[in-house]
C-alpha positions as CSV (number, residue, x, y, z in Angstrom):
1,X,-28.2,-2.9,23.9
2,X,-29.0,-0.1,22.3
3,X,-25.8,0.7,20.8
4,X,-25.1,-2.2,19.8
5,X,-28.4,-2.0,17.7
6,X,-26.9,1.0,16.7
7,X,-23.6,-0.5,15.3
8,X,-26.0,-2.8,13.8
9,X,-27.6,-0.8,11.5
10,X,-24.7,1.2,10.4
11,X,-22.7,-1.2,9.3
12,X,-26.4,-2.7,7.7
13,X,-26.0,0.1,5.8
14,X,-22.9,-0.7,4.1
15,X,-24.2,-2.1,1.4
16,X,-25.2,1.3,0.1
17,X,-22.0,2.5,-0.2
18,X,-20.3,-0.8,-1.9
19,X,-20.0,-0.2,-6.0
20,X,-23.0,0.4,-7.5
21,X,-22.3,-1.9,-9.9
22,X,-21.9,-4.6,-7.2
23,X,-25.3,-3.3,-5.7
24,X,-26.9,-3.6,-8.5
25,X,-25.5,-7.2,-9.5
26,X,-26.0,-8.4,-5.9
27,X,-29.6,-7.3,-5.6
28,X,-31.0,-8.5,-9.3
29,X,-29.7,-12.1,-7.6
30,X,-32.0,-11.9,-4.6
31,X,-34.6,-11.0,-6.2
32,X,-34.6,-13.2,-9.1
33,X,-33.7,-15.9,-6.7
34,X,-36.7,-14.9,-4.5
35,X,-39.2,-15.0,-8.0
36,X,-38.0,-17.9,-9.5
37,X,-38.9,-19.4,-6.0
38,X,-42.3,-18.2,-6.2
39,X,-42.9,-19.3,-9.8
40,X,-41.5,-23.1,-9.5
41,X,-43.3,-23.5,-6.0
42,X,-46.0,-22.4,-7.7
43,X,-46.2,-24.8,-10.8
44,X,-45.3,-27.8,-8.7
45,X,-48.3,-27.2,-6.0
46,X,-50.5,-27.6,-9.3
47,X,-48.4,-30.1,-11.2
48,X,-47.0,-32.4,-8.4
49,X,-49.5,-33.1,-5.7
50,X,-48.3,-36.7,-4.4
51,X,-44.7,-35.9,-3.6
52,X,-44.0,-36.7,0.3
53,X,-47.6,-37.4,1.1
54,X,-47.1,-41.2,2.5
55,X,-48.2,-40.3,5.5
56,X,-51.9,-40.5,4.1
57,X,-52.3,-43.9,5.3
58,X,-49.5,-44.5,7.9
59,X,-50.0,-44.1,11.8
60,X,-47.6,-41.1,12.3
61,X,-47.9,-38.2,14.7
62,X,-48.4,-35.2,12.5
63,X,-49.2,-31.2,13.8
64,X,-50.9,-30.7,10.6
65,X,-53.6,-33.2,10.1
66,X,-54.1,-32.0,6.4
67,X,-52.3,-34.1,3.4
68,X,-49.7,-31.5,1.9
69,X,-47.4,-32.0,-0.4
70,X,-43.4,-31.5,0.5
71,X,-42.0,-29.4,-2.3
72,X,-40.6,-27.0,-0.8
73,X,-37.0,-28.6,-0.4
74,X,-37.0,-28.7,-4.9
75,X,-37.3,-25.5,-5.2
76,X,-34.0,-24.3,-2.5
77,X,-32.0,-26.6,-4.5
78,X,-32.8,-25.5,-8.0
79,X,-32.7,-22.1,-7.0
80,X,-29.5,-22.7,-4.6
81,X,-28.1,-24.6,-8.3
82,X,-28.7,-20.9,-10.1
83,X,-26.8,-18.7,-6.9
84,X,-24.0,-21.2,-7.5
85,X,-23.9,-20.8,-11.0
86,X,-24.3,-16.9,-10.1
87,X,-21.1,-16.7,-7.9
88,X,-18.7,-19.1,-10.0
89,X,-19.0,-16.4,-12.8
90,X,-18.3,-13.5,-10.9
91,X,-15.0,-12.4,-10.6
92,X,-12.8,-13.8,-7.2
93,X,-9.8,-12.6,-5.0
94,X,-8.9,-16.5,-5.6
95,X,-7.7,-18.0,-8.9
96,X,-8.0,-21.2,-9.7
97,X,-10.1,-24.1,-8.8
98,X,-11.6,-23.7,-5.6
99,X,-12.1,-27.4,-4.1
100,X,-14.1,-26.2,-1.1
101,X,-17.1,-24.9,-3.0
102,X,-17.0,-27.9,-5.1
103,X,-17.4,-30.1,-1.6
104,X,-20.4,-27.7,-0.6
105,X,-22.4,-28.7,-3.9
106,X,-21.8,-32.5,-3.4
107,X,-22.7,-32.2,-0.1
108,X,-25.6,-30.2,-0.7
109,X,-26.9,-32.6,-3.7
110,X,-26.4,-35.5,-1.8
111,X,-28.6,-34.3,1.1
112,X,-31.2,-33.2,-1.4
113,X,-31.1,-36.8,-2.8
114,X,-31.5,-38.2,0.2
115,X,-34.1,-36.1,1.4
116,X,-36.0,-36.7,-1.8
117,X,-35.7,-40.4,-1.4
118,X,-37.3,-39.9,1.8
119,X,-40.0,-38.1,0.8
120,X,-40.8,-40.1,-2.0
121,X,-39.7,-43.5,-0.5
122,X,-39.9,-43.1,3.8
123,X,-36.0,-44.4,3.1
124,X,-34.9,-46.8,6.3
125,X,-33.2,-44.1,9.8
126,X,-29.4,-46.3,8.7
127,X,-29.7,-45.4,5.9
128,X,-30.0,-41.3,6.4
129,X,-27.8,-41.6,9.3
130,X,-25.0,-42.8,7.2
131,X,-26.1,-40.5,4.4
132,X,-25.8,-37.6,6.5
133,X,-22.2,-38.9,7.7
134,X,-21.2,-38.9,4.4
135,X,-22.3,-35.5,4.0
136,X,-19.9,-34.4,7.0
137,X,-17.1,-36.6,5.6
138,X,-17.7,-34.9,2.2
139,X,-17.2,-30.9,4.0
140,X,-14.1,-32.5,5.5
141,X,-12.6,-33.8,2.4
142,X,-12.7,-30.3,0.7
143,X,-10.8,-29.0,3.7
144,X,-13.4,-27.4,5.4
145,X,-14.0,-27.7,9.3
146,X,-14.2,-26.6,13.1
147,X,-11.1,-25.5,13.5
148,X,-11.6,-24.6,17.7
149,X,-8.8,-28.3,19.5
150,X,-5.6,-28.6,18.8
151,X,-6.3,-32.3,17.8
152,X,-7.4,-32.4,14.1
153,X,-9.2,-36.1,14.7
154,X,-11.0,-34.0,17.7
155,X,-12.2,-31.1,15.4
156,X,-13.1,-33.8,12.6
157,X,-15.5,-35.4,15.0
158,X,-17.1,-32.6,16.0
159,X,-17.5,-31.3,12.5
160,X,-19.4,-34.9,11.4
161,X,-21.1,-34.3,14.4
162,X,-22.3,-30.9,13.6
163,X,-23.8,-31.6,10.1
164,X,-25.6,-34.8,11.1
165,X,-26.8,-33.1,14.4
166,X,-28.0,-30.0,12.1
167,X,-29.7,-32.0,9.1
168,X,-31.4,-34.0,12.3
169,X,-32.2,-30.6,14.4
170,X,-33.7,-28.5,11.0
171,X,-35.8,-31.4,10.4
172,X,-37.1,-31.5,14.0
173,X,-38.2,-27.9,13.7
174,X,-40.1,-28.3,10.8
175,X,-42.9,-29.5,13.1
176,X,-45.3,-26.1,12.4
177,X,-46.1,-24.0,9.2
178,X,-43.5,-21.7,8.5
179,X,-41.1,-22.1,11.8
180,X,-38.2,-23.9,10.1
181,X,-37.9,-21.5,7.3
182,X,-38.1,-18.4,9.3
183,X,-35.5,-19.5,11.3
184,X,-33.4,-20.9,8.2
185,X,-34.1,-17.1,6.9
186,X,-32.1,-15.8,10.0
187,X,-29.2,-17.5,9.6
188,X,-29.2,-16.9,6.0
189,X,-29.5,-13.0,6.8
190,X,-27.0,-13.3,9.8
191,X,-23.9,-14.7,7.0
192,X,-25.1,-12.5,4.7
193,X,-24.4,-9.2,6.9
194,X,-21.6,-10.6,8.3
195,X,-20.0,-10.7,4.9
196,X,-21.2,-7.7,3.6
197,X,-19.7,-5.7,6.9
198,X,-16.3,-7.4,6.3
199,X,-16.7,-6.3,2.1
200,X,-16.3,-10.1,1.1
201,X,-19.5,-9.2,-1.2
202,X,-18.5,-11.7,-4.0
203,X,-17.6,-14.4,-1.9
204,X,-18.9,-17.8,-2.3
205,X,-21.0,-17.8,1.1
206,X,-22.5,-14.2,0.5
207,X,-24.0,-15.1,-3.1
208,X,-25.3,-18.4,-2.4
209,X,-26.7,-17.4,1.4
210,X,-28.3,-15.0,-0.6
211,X,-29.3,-17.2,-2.9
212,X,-30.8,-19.4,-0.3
213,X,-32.4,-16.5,1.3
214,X,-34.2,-15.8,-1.6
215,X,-35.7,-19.5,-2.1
216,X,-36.5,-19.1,1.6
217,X,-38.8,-15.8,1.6
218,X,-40.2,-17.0,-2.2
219,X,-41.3,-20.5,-0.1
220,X,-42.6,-18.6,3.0
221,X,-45.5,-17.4,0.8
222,X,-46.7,-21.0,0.7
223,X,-45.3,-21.9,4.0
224,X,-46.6,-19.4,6.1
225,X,-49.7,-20.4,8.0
226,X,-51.9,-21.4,6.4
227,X,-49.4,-23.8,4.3
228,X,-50.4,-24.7,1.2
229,X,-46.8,-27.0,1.1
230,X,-44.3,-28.3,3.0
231,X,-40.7,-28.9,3.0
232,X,-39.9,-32.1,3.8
233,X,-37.0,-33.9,4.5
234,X,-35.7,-32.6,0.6
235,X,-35.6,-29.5,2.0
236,X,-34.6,-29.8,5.8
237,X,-31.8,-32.2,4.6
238,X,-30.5,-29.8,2.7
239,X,-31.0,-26.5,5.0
240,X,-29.6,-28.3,7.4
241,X,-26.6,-29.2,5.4
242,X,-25.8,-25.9,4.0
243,X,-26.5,-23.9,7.4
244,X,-24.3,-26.6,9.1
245,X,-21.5,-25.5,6.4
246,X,-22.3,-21.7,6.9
247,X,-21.9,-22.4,10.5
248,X,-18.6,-23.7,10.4
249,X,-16.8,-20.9,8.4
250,X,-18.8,-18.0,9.8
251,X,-19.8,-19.1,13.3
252,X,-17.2,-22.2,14.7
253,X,-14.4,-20.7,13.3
254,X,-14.4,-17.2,14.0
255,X,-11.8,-15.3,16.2
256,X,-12.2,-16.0,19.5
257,X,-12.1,-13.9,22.3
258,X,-12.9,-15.0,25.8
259,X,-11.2,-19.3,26.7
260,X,-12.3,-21.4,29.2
261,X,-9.4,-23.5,29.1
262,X,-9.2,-24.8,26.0
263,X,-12.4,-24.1,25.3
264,X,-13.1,-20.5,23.2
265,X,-16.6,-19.7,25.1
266,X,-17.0,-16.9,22.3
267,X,-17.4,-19.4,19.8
268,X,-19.6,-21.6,21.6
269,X,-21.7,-18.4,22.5
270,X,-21.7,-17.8,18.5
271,X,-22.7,-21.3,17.3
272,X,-25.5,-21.2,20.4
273,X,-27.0,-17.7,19.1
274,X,-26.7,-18.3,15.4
275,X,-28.8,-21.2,16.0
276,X,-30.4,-20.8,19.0
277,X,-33.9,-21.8,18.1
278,X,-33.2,-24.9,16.0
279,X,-30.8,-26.2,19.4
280,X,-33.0,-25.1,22.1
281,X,-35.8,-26.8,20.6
282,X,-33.9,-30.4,20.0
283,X,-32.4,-29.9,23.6
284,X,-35.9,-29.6,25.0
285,X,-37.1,-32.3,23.3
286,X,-34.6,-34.7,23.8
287,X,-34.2,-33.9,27.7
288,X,-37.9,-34.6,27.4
289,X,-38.4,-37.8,25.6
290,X,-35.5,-38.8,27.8
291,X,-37.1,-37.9,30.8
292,X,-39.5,-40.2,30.8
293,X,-38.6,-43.3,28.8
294,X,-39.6,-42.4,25.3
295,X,-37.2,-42.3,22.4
296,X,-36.0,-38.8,21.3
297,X,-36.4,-40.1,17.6
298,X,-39.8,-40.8,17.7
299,X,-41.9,-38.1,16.6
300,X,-44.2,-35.9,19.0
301,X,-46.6,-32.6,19.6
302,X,-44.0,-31.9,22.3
303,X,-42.1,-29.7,20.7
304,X,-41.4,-26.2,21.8
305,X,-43.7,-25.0,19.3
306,X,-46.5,-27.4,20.7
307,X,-46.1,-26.2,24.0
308,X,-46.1,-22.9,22.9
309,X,-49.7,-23.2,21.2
310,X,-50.9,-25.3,23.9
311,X,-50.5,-22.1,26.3
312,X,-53.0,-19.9,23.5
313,X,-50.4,-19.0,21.2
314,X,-51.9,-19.6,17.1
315,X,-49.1,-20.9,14.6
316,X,-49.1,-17.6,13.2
317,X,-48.1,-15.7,16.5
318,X,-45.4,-18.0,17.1
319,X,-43.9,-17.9,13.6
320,X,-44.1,-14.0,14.5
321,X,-42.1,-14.8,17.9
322,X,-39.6,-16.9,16.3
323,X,-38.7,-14.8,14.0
324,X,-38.6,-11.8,16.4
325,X,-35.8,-14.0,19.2
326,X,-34.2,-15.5,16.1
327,X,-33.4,-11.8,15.1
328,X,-32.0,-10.5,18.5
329,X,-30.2,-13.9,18.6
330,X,-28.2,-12.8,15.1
331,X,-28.0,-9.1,16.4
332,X,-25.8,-10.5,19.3
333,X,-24.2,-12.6,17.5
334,X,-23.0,-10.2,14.8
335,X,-21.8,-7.4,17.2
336,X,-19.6,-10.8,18.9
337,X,-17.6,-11.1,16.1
338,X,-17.5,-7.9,14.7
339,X,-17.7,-5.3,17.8
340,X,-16.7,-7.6,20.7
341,X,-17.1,-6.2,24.3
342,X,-17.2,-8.4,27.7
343,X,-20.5,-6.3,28.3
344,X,-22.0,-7.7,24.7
345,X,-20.7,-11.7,26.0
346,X,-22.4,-11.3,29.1
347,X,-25.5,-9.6,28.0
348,X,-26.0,-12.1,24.6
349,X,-25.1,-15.4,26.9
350,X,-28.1,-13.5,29.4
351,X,-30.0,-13.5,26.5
352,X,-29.5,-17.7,25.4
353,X,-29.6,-18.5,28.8
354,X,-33.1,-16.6,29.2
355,X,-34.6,-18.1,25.9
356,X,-33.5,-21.5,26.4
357,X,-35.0,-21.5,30.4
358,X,-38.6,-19.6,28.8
359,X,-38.7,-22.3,26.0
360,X,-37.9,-25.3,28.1
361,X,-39.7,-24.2,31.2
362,X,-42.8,-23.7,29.0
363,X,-42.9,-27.2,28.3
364,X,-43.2,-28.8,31.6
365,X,-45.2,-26.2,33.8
366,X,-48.3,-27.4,33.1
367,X,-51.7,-25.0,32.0
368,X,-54.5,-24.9,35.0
């Protein structure tokens, strides 16, 4: 483990030695991404206090008692709109019109409609389950997806299936102050480094994960517990959308290394530690519910979270510890694709295997 931190860090640091130029260019996006986050989250919590605050009078179950408003979700698009803008101008290996990108920003507005509707509106479950369909059938259209069967109808399936179950999952998540944006963060950071190691530093997915990243860390000062604002389903629609896409390219459809069959394990192993937290915490829930006769899409306090504050954990500790497994998660996951061993498969499924049992386990052993 320790080497592989190792490897880690030295190919973190090879974004030192890429053209300054490119350093330079790369950095004044992040960091104007992350302050133009800060200033618009800023005006709208004093400008726009009624956005996604329905719930004031309707019988929902709710962590946070306290009326919020959901902003959050405006300000990763706007500032997701300026990345994009960002990497179309720079200069590309590709010439020429680029159709996949193009399917990413459709898909990405119409998640951030629907989400918006929703928080403005409470919008009818058909209706954003076909939405979010849409959204999958969009990726596919601009010839983008999981590219793991030999069956394309198999691989389209499971590509719809991915971005609905990720817009669902994110928005399960985003049940305490500051979890579902930490983890959004890793994932962000994990394509991000990935890119950077292989020099694709003016590709589309490094600018606007960067971009995303950004809006992420400038929301998490108003996110982090105590929140003064929320996301909503504006912005776990669309997280969940653009980390599904992410996923797909950088996770689903890297080279593979160990098959079970016709299965590529190292894929699966991937996907699982990308986003790990996000799909232990929906699998626990959903065994759950399950379990005993409840609906999984009824909201709860039985999420991993809950459980984890229920055994003396405060929000702000387990924000802390999410964002510390979600790290380790994207360590293992990066040395996987780009420093594959059989000891690193072993010891990163050990480490799933051992996050998912603590996580689910804590939520049925009951405190004395």
């Amino acid at each position: 483990m320790t080497d592989g931190l190792s490897i880690f860090l030295m190919d973190g640091i090879k974004f030192l030695s890429l053209n300054f130029n490119l350093q330079f260019l790369l950095t004044a996006l992040f960091i104007i991404c992350f302050m133009f986050s800060i200033l618009i989250n800023y005006i709208m919590l004093r400008f726009a206090q009624t956005l996604g605050v329905r719930g004031r009078n309707e019988n929902e179950i709710r962590w946070n008692p306290e009326v919020k408003p959901s902003l959050g979700g405006i300000s990763f698009y706007l500032v997701f709109l300026v990345a994009f803008i960002f990497a179309v101008l720079l200069p590309h290996e590709q010439v020429g019109f680029n159709i996949q990108v193009v399917g990413i920003l459709l898909a990405a507005t119409l998640s951030f409609l629907m989400g918006l509707a929703d928080d403005a509106f409470n919008t009818q479950p058909l209706l954003k389950f076909l939405t979010q369909i849409f959204c999958g059938l969009i990726v596919i259209l601009s010839g983008l997806s999981i590219q793991i069967f030999q069956n394309e109808f198999l691989n389209y399936f499971l590509t719809v299936l991915w971005v609905v179950g990720m817009m669902n999952s994110l928005n399960m998540l985003d049940n305490m102050d500051g979890i579902a944006t930490i983890v959004s963060i890793v994932a962000c950071f994990f394509v991000v480094i990935l890119n950077l190691a292989i020099t694709n530093t003016t590709g589309y997915a490094t600018v606007l994960s960067l971009g995303v990243m950004g809006a992420l860390i400038g929301f998490l000062v108003y996110n982090f517990h105590p929140a003064k604002m929320f996301m909503g389903d504006t912005g776990s629609q669309f997280l969940g959308l653009f980390l599904a896409v992410m996923g797909i390219s950088h996770a689903w459809n890297t080279p593979t290394q160990v098959w079970f069959g016709d299965f590529p394990l190292s894929n699966f192993l991937v996907v699982a530690l990308v986003f790990m937290l996000p799909l232990c915490d929906t699998i626990t829930v959903v065994i759950n519910r399950v379990r005993i006769g409840n609906s999984p899409f009824v909201g709860g306090k039985d999420h991993t979270t809950h459980h984890l504050f229920f055994k003396g954990l405060n929000e702000k500790k387990i924000a802390v510890l999410f964002f510390l497994l979600g790290s380790i998660s994207v360590v293992f996951a990066y040395l996987l694709v780009m420093h594959f061993s059989m000891v690193i498969f072993y010891l990163a499924a050990s480490y799933f295997l051992m996050v998912f049992l603590g996580l689910y386990l804590n939520t049925i052993i009951k405190k004395r």
